[in-house]
N, C-alpha and C positions, 0 to 999 in steps of 0.2 A: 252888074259890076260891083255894087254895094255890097250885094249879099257877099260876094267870092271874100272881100276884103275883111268883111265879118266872121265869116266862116276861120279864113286864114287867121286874125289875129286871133279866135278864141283856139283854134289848133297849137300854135303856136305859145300861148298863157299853159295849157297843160303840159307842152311838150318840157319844156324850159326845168319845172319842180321835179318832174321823173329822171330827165337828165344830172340835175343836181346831188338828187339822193343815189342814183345808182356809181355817180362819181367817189360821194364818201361810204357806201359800202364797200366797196372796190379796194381803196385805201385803208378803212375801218382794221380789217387783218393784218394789216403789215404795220399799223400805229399799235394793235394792241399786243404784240410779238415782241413790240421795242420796251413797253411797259413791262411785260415778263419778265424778259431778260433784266431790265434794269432790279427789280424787285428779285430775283435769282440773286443776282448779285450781291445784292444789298443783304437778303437775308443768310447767304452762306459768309458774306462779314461777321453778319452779328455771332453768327454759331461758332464761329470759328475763334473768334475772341474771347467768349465763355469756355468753349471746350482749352482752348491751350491759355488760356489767361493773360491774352497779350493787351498792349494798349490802343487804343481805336489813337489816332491822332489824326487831325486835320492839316494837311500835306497842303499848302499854297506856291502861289510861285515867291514870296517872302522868304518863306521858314528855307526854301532849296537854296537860295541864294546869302543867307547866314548860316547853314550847317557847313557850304565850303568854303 
């Protein structure tokens, strides 16, 4: 009966890290999609403000509620 319990908990100690890691590769693809995108983003700003020469301005919920 000792050994089953021994057996079980070192089964269980490996089982646990493999589940963990195959959880965030799983994830990994769809968190690094949201980084692209955001970095797309960002950098067709930059270009776009060099190419037409416009102003980058920093847009709050302040500046929206003094421009009306």
């Amino acid at each position: 009966m000792h050994l089953h319990l021994h057996m079980r908990m070192r089964i269980h100690m490996r089982m646990h890290p493999g589940l963990a890691i195959s959880a965030v590769l799983k994830f990994a693809d769809n968190i690094a999609r949201v980084y692209a995108h955001a970095v797309a983003m960002l950098a067709t700003m930059a270009i776009s403000a060099q190419l037409f020469a416009l102003p980058v301005a920093k847009k709050t919920a302040d500046n929206r509620h003094r421009s009306s």
